[in-house]
C-alpha positions as CSV (number, residue, x, y, z in Angstrom):
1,X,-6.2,-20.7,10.6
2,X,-5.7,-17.0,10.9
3,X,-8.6,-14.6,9.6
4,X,-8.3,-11.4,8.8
5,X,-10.5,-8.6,7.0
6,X,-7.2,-6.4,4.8
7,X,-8.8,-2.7,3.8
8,X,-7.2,0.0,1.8
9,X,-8.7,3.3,0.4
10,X,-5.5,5.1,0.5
11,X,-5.5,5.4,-3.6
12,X,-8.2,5.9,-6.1
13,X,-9.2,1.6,-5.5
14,X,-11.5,1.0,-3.0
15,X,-10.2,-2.5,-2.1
16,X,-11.8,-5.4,0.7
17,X,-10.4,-9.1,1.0
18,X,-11.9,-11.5,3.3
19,X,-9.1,-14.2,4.2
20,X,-9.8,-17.1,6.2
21,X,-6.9,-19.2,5.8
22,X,-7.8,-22.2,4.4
23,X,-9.7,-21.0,1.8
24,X,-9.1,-18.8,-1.4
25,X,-9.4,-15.0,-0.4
26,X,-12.7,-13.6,-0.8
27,X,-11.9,-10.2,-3.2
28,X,-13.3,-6.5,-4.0
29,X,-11.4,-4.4,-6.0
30,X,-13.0,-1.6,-7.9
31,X,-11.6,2.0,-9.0
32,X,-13.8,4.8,-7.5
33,X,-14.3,8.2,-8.6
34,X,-15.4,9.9,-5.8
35,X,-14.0,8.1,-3.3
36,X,-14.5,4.9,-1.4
37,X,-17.1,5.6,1.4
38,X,-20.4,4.7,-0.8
39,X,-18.4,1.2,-1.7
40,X,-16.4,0.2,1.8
41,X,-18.9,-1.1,4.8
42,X,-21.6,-2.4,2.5
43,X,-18.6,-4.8,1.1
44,X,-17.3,-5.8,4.4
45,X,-20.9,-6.5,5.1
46,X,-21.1,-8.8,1.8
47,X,-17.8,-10.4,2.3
48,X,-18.4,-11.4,6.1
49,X,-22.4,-12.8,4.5
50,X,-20.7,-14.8,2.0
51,X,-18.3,-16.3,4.1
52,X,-20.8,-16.9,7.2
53,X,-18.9,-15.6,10.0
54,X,-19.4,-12.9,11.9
55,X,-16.6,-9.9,12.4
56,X,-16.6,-11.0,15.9
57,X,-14.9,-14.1,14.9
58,X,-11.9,-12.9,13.2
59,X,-9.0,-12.6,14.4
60,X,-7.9,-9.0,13.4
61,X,-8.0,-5.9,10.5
62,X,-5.4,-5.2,8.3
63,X,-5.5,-1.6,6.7
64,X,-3.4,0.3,4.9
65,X,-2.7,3.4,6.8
66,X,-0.7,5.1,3.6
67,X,1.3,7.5,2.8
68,X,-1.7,8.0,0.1
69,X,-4.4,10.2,-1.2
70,X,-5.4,12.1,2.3
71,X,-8.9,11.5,2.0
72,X,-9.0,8.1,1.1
73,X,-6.2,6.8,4.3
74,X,-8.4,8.9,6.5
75,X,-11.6,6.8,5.4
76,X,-9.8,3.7,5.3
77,X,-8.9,4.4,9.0
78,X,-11.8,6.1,10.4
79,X,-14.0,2.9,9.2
80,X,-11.3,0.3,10.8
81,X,-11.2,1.9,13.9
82,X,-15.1,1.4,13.9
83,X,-15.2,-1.8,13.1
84,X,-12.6,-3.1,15.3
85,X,-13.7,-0.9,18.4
86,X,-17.6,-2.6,18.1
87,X,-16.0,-6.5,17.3
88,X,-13.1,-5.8,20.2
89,X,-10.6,-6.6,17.3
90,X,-6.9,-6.0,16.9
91,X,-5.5,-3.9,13.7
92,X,-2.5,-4.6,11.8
93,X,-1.5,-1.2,10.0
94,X,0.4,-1.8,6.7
95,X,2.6,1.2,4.8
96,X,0.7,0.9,1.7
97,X,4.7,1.1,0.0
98,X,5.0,-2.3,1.7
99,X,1.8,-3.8,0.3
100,X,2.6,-2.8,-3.3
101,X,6.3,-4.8,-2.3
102,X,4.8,-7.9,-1.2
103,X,2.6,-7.6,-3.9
104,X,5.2,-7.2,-6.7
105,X,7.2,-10.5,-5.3
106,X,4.4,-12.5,-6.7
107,X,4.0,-10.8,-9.8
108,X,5.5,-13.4,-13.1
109,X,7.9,-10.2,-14.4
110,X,9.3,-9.7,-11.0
111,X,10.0,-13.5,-10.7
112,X,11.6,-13.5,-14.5
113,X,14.1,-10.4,-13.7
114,X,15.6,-12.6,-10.8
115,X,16.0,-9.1,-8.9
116,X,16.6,-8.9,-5.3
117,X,16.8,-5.3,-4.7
118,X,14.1,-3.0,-5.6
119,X,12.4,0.4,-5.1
120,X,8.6,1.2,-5.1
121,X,7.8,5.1,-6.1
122,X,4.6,6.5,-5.9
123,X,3.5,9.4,-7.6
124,X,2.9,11.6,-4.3
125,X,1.3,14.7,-5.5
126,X,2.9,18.1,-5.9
127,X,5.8,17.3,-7.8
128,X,7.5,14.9,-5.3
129,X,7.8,10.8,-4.6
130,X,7.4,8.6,-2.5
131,X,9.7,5.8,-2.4
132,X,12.0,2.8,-0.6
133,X,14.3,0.3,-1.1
134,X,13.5,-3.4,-0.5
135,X,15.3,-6.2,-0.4
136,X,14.0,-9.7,-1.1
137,X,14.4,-12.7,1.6
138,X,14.6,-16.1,0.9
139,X,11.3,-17.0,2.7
140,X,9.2,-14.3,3.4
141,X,8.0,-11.0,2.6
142,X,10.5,-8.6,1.4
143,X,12.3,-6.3,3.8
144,X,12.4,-2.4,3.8
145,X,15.1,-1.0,3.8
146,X,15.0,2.5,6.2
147,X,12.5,4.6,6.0
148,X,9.7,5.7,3.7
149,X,10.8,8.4,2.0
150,X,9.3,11.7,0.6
151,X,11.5,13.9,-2.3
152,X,11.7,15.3,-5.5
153,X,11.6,12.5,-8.6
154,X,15.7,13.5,-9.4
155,X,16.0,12.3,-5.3
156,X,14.9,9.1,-6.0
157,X,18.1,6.5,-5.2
158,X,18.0,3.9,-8.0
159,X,22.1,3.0,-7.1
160,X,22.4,-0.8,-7.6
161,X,18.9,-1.6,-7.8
162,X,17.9,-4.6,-9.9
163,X,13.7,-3.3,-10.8
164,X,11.6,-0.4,-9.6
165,X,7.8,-0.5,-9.7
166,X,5.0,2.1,-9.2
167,X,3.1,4.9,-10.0
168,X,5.9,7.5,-10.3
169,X,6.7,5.9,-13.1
170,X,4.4,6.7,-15.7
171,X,3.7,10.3,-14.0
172,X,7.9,11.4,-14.0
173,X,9.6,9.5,-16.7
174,X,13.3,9.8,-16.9
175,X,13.2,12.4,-14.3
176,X,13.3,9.5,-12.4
177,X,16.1,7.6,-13.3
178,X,18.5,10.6,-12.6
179,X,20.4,9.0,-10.1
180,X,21.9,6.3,-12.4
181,X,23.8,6.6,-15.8
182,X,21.2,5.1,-17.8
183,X,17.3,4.2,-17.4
184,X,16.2,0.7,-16.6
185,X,15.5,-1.7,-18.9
186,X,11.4,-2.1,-19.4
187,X,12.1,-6.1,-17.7
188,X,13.2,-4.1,-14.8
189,X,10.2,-2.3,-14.9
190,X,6.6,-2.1,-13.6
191,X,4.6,1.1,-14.0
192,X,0.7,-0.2,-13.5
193,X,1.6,-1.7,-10.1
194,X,-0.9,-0.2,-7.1
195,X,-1.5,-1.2,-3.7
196,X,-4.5,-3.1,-3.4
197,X,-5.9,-4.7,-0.4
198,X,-4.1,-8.3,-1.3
199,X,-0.8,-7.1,-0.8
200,X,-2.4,-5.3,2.5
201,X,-3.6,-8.3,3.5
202,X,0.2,-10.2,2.8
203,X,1.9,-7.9,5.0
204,X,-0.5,-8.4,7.5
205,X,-0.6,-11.9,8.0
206,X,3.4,-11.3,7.9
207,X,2.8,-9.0,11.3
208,X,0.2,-11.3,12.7
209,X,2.2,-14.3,12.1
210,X,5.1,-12.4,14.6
211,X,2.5,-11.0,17.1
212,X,2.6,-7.7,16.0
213,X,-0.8,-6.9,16.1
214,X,-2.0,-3.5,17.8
215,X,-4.5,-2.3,20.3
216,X,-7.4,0.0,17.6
217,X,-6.3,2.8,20.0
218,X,-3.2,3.1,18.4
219,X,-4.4,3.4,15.0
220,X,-3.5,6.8,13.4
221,X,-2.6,7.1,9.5
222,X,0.6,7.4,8.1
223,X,1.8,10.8,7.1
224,X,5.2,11.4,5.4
225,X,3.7,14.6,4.0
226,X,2.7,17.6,7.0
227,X,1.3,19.4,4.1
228,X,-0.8,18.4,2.1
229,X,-1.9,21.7,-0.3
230,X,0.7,24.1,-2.0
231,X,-0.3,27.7,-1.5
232,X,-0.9,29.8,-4.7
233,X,2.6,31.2,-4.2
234,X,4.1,27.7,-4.5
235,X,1.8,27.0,-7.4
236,X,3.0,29.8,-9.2
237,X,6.6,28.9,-9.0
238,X,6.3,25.4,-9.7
239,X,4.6,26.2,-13.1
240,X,6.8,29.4,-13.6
């Protein structure tokens, strides 16, 4: 019986689930408009109450570490490594592109497409994307395929890809689908999909499951972006 506390902030969801293995997932999941840190530790503190166990007692903390909104993966982290430094826990960082993926495996249009090789684009600010390929397994959690990347929405590599899901989505329209002849079909399609802390908490049992787990130390947010405000001079040319 693994349990682990899964925590993402790295979107505009402040997101807690309490797993203890044998029992159904104990779950907050609320939007937030200015930001998670009002909503985060007072949750953990109500999850861990209503499950009767102590943080000591789990076994580690997932998070998702991003690439997300800059504030929110910088809380999300700061409060982990807190937590896990005072209980002497383990973390398991998650790419919160491969928590919406494990996610989107479950979801009832996914399962109906019969896909097996998808992308995940998120809207990443600034005119750009962030995106990877994935490829479904037979028994577990879907697989990544290279590296997370960050690019214009025309650089998004849709070749010979059965669905794509996420945020970009709704935010770039066909701008999107420039890579293939034709846009998707709306079966092959999932727009509302976000990262929440369920599909953090997938991937970390995944990573616990292969001993993958990490010293708190270690824990540092993902950034795909260096830079993360365009100067007025870039402004000005994006909007002409």
């Amino acid at each position: 019986m693994t349990r682990i506390l899964a925590i993402d902030t790295s979107s505009a969801w402040c997101s807690v689930v309490l797993s203890l293995g044998d029992v159904a997932p104990l779950v907050r999941h609320q939007k937030v408009s200015a930001g998670a840190s009002q909503l985060l530790l007072p949750w953990v503190e109500e999850l861990l109450s209503e499950a009767s166990i102590e943080l000591s007692s789990l076994d580690a903390i997932g998070i998702g570490v991003g690439p997300g909104a800059f504030t929110g993966v910088r809380l999300g982290v700061a409060a982990v490594q807190g937590l896990a430094i005072a209980a002497r826990l383990p973390v398991l960082p998650v790419a919160s592109l491969d928590a919406i993926a494990s996610q989107l495996t479950l979801s009832p249009a996914f399962i109906t497409s019969g896909a097996q090789s998808f992308v995940i684009a998120v809207d990443a600010r600034m005119e750009e994307v962030y995106w990877a390929r994935y490829l479904c397994t037979p028994n577990g959690l879907p697989q990544r395929q290279g590296d997370i990347h960050l690019t214009a929405p025309d650089g998004v590599d849709l070749i010979n890809i059965d669905f794509l899901a996420g945020s970009a989505i709704a935010e770039f329209g066909d701008r999107i689908f420039s890579s293939i002849p034709k846009p998707l079909a709306s079966s092959q399609i999932d727009s509302s999909i976000g990262v929440n802390a369920s599909g953090v908490l997938a991937c970390a049992q995944d990573m616990w499951s292969k001993g993958l787990q990490q010293d708190v130390h270690l824990l540092e947010p993902l950034y795909i972006r260096n830079k993360v405000a365009l100067t007025s001079v870039e402004r000005s040319q994006l909007h002409g």
